[in-house]
BALUM-49691 format. One record per residue (C-alpha): x, y, z; chain; residue in one letter. Coordinates in Angstrom, 3 decimals. Example, Ala and Ser with C-alpha at 12.3 -4.5 7.8 and 13.67 -1.06 7.14 Angstrom:
# BALUM-49691
<r X="12.300" Y="-4.500" Z="7.800" mol="A" type="A"/>
<r X="13.670" Y="-1.060" Z="7.140" mol="A" type="S"/>
***
This chain:
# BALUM-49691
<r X="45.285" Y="-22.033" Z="-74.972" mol="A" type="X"/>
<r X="48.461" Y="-20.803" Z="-73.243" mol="A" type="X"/>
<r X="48.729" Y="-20.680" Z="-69.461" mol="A" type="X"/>
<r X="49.317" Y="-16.981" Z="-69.588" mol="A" type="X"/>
<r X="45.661" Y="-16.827" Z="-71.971" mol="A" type="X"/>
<r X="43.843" Y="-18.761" Z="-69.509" mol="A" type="X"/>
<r X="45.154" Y="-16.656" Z="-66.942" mol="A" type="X"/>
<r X="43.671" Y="-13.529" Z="-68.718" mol="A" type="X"/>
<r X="41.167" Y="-14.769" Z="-69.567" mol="A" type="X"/>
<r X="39.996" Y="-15.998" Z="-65.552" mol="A" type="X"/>
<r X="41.141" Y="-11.973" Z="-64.328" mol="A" type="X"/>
<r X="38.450" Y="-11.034" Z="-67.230" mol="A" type="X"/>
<r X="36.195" Y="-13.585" Z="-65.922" mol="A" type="X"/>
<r X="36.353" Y="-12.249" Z="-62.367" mol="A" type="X"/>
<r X="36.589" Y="-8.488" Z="-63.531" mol="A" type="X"/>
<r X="33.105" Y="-9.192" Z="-65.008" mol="A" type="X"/>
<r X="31.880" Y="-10.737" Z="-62.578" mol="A" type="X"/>
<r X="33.001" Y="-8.267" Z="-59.834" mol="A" type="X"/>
<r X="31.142" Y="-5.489" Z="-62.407" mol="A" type="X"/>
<r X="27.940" Y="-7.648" Z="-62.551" mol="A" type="X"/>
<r X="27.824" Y="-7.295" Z="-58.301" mol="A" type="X"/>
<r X="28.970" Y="-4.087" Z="-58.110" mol="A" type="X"/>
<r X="25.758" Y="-3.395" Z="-60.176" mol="A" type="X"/>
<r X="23.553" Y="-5.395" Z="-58.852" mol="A" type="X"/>
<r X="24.289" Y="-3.550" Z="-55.733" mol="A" type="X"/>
<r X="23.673" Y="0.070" Z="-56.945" mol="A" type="X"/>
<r X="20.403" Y="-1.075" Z="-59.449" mol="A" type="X"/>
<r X="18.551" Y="1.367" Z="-57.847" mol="A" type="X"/>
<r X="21.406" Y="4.641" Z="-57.300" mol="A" type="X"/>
<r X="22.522" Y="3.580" Z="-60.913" mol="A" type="X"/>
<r X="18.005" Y="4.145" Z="-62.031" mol="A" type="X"/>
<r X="17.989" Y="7.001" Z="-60.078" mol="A" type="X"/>
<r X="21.445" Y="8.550" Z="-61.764" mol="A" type="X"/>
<r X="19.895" Y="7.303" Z="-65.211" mol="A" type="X"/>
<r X="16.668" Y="9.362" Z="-64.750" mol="A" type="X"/>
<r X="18.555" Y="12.146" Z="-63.471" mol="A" type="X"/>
<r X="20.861" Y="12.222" Z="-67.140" mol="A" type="X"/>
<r X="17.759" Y="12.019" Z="-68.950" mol="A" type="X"/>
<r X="15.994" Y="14.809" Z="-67.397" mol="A" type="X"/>
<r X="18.812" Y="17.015" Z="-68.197" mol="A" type="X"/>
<r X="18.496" Y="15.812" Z="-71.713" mol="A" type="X"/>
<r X="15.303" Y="16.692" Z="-71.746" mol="A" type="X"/>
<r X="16.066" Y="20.460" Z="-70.233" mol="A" type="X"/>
<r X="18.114" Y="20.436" Z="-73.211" mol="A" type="X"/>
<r X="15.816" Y="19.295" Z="-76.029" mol="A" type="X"/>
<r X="13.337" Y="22.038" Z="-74.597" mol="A" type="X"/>
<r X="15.893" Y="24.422" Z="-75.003" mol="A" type="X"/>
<r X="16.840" Y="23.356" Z="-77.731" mol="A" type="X"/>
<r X="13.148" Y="23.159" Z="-79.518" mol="A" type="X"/>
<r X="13.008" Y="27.267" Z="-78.033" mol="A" type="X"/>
<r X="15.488" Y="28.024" Z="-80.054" mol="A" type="X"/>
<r X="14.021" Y="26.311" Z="-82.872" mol="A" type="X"/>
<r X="10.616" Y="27.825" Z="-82.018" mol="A" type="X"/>
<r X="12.410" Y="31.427" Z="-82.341" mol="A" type="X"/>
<r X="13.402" Y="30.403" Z="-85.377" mol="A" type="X"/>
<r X="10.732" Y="29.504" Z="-86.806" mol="A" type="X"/>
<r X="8.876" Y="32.836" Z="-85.674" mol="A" type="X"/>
<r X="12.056" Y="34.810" Z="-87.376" mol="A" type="X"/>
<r X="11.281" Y="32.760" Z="-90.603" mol="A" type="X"/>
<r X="7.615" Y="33.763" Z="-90.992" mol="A" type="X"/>
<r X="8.493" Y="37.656" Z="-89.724" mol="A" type="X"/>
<r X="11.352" Y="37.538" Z="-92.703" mol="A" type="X"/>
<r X="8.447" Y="35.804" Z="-95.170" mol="A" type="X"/>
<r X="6.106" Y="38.517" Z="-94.195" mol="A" type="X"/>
<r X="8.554" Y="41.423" Z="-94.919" mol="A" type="X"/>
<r X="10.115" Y="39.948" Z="-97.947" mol="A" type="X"/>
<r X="5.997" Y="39.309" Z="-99.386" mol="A" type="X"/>
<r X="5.422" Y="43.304" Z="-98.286" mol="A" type="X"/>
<r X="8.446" Y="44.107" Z="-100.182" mol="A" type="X"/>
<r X="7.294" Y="41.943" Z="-103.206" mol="A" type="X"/>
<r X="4.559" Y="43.734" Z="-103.257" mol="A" type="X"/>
<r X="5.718" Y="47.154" Z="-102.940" mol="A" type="X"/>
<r X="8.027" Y="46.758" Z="-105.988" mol="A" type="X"/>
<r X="5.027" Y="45.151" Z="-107.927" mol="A" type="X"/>
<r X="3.089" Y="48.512" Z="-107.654" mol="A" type="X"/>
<r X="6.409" Y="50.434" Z="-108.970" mol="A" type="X"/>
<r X="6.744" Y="48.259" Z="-111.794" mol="A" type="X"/>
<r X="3.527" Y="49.089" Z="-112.646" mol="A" type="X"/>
<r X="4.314" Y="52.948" Z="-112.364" mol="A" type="X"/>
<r X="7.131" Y="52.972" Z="-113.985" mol="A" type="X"/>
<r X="5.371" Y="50.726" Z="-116.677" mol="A" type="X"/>
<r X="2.862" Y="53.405" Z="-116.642" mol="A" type="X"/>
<r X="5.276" Y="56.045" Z="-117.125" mol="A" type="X"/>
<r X="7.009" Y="53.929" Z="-120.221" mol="A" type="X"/>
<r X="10.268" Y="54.183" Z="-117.673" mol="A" type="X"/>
<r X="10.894" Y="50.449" Z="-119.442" mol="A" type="X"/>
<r X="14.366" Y="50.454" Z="-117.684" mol="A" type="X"/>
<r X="13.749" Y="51.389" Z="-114.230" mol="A" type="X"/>
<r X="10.688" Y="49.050" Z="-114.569" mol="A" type="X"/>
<r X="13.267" Y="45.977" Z="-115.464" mol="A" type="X"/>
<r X="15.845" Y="47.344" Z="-112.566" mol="A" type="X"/>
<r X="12.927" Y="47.209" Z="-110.274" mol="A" type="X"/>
<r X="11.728" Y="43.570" Z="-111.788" mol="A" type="X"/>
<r X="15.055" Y="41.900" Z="-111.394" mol="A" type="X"/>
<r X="15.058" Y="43.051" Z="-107.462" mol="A" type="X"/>
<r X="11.428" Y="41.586" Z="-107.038" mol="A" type="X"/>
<r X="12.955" Y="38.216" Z="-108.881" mol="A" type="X"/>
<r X="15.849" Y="38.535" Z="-106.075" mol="A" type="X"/>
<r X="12.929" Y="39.116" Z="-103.467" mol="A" type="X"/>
<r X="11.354" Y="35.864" Z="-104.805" mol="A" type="X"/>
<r X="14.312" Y="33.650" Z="-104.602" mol="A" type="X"/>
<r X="14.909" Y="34.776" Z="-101.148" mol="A" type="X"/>
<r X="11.221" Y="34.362" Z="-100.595" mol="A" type="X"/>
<r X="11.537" Y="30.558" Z="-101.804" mol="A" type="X"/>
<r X="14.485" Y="29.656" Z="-99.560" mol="A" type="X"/>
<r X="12.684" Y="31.647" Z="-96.185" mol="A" type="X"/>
<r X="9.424" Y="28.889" Z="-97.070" mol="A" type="X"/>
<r X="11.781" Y="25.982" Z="-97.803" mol="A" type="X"/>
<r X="13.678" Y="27.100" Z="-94.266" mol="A" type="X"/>
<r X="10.290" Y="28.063" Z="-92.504" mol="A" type="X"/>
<r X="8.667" Y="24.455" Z="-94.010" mol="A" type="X"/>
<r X="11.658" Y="22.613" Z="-92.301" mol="A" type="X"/>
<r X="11.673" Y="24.487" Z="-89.054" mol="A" type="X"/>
<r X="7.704" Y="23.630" Z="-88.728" mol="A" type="X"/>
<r X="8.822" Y="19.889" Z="-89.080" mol="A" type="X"/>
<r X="11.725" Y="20.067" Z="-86.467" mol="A" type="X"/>
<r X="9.679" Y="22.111" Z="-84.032" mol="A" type="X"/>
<r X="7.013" Y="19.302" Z="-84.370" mol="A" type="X"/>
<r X="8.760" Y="16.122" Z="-84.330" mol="A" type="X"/>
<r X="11.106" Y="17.733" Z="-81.166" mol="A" type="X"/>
<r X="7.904" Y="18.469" Z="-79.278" mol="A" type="X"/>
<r X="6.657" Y="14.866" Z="-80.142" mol="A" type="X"/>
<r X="10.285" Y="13.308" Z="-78.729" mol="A" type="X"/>
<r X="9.857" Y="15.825" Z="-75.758" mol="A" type="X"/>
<r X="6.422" Y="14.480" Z="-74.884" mol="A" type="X"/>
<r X="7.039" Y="10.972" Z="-75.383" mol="A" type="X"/>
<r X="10.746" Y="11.316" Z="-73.262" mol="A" type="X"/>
<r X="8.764" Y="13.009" Z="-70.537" mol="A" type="X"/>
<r X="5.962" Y="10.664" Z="-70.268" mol="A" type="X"/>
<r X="9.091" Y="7.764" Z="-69.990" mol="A" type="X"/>
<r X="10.568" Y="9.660" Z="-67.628" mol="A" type="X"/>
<r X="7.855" Y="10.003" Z="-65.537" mol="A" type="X"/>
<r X="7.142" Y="6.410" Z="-65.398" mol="A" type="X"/>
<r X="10.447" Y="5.670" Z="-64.166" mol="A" type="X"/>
<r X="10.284" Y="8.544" Z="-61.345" mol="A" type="X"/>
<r X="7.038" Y="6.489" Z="-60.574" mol="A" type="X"/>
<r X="8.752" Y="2.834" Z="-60.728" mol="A" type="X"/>
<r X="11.591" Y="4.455" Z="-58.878" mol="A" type="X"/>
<r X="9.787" Y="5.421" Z="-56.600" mol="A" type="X"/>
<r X="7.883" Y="2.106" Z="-55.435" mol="A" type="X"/>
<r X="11.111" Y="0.503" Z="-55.797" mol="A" type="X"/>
<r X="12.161" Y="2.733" Z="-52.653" mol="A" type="X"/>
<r X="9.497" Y="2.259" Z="-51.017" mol="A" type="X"/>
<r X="9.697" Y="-1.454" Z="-51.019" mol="A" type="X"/>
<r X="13.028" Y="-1.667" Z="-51.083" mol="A" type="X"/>
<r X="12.858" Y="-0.055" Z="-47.246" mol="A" type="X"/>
<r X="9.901" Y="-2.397" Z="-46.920" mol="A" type="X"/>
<r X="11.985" Y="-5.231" Z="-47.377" mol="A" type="X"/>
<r X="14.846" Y="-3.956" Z="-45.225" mol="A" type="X"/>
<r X="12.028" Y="-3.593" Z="-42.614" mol="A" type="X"/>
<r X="10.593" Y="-7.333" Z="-42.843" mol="A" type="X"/>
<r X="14.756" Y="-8.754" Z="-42.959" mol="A" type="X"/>
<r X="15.239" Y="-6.807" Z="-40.344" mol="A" type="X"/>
<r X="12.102" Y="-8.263" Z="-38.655" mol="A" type="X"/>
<r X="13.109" Y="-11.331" Z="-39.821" mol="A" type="X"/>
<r X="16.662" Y="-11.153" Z="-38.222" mol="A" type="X"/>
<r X="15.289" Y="-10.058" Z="-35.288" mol="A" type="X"/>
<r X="13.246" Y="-12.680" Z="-34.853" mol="A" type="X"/>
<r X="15.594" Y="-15.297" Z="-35.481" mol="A" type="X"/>
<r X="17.983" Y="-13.176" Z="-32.925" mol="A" type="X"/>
<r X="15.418" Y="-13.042" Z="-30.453" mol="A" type="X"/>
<r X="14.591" Y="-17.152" Z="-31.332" mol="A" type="X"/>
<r X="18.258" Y="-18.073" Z="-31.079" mol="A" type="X"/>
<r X="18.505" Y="-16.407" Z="-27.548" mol="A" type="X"/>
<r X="15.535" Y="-17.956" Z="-26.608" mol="A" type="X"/>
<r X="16.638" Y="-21.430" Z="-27.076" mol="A" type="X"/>
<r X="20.495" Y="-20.339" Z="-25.918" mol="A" type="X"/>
<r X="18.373" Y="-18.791" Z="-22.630" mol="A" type="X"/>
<r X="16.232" Y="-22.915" Z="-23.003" mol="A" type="X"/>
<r X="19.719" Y="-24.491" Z="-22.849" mol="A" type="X"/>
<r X="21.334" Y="-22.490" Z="-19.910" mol="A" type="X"/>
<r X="18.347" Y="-23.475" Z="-17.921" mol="A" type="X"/>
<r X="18.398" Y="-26.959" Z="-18.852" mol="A" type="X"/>
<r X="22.209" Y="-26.889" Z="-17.646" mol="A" type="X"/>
<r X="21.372" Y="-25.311" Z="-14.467" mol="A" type="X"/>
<r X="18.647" Y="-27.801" Z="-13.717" mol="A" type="X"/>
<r X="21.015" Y="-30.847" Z="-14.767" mol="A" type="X"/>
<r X="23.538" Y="-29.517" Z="-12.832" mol="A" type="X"/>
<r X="21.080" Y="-28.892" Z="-10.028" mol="A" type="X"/>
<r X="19.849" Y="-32.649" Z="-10.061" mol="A" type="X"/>
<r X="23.752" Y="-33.485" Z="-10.396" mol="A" type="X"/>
<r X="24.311" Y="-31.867" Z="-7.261" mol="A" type="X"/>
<r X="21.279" Y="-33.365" Z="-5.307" mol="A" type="X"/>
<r X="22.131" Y="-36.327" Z="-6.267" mol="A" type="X"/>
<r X="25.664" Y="-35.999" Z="-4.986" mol="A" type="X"/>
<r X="24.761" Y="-35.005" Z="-1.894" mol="A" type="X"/>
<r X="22.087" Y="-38.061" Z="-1.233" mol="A" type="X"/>
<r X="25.680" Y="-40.248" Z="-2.774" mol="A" type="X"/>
<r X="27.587" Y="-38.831" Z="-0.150" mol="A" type="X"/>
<r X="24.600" Y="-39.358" Z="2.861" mol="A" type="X"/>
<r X="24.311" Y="-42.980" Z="1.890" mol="A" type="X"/>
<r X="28.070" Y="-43.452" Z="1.974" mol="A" type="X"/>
<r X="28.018" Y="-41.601" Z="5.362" mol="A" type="X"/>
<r X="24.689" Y="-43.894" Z="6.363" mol="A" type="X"/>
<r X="27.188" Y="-46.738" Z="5.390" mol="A" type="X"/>
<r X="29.991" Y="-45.820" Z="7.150" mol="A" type="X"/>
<r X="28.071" Y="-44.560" Z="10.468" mol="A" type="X"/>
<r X="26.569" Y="-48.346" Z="10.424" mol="A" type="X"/>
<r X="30.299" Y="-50.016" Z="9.547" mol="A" type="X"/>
<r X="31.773" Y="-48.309" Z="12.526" mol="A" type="X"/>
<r X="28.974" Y="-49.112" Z="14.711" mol="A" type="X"/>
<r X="29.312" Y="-52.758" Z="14.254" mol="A" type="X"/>
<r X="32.608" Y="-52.836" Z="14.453" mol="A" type="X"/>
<r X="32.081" Y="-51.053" Z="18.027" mol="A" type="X"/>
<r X="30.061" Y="-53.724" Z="18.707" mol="A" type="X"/>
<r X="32.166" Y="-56.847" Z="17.394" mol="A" type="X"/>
<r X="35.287" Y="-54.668" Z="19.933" mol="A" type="X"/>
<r X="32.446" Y="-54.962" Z="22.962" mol="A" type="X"/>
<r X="32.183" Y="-58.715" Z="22.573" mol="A" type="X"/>
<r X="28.718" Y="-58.283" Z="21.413" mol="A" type="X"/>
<r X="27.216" Y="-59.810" Z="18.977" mol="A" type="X"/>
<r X="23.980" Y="-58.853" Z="16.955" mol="A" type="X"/>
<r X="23.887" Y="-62.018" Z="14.779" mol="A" type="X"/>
<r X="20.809" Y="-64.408" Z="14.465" mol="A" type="X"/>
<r X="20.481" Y="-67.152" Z="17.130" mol="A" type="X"/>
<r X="21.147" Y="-70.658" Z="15.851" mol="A" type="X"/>
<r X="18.778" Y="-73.397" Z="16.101" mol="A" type="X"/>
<r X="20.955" Y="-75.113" Z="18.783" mol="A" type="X"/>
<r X="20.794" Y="-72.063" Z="21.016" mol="A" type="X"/>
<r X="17.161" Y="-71.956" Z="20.148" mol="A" type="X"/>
<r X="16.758" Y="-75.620" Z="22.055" mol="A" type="X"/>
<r X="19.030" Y="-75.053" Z="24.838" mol="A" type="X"/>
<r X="17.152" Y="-71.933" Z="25.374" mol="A" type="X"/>
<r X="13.986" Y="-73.778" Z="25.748" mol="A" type="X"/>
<r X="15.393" Y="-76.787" Z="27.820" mol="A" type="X"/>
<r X="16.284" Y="-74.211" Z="30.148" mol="A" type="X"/>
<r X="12.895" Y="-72.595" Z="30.553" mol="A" type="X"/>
<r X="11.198" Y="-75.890" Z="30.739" mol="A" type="X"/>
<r X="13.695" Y="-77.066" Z="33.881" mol="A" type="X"/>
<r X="12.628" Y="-73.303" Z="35.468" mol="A" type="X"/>
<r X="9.345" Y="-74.422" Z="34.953" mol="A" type="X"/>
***
């Protein structure tokens, strides 16, 4: 396969697959514009089976005449039989064989009509009972359709509301460390102050001549030497 193939063949690939989403997306408009075509097929069957229906009514009314006629011309055959008018009787017999022919096609026509008119009325009943289930399915898919966009949104709102939550858990857990962070700087900076108070005192004290240190154990005896003498 050429580059140029493959290439045509991925643009088909993605043109299908852009068609495929696009109509996944608009299932339910696309249902909705499907039952919509149908029902105005079906406006059109029914007036198309009225039409067939008038029809079929002209057919009988042009059997009934064309049988009345029959008739008629029977009895004047048989008057002009009666008469011994042989020759108007066969003028009048050849018209009634006309009458008959025509009489045959009307049946065949009105026979063909009666099977139109029923099988349309069949497909119209069976089309509208289809219909009507799909209104019906179409219907529930709405409704939970909008159900669903209730519970996501729900569902979204809880996991908003859950994400602030814990954001709103972590901003207090900041302010508390940085609380504690500044306590504890503050008892860093008294101790170093604590420190440096007691530094400068004894160095006051070394500059005086004093001295705060521990007595030895020499100073200890003369001490005592010189309270036993006193004594």
């Amino acid at each position: 396969m050429s580059l140029l193939q493959k290439i045509s063949s991925a643009l088909r690939g993605k043109t299908r697959e852009l068609g495929e989403a696009i109509v996944d997306a608009n299932q339910l408009l696309i249902l909705e514009q499907e039952i919509f075509d149908a029902k105005q097929s079906l406006e059109q069957a029914k007036h198309d089976l009225s039409d067939l229906m008038a029809k079929e009514i002209q057919a009988q009314r042009k059997i009934k005449s064309i049988e009345a006629d029959i008739s008629e011309h029977e009895q004047l055959v048989q008057q002009s039989i009666d008469k011994s008018n042989e020759t108007l009787a066969l003028e009048i017999a050849e018209y009634i064989r006309q009458k008959e022919v025509e009489l045959a096609q009307q049946q065949v026509l009105l026979k063909d009509l009666v099977t139109y008119v029923a099988q349309l009325k069949q497909t119209i009943q069976e089309s509208s009972d289809i219909v009507n289930q799909m209104e019906q399915k179409c219907v529930k898919f709405k409704a939970t359709a909008k159900l669903q966009d209730a519970n996501a949104s729900i569902t979204n709102q809880q996991l908003k509301s859950s994400h602030q939550l814990s954001q709103a858990q972590k901003s207090i857990e900041r302010l508390e460390q940085k609380q504690t962070d500044t306590f504890d700087r503050m008892e860093a900076m008294k101790s170093l102050q604590s420190d440096h108070k007691l530094t400068s005192l004894k160095e006051k004290i070394a500059q005086a001549g004093l001295s705060t240190s521990e007595p030895s154990a020499q100073e200890i005896l003369e001490r005592l030497k010189a309270k036993n003498k006193a004594s």
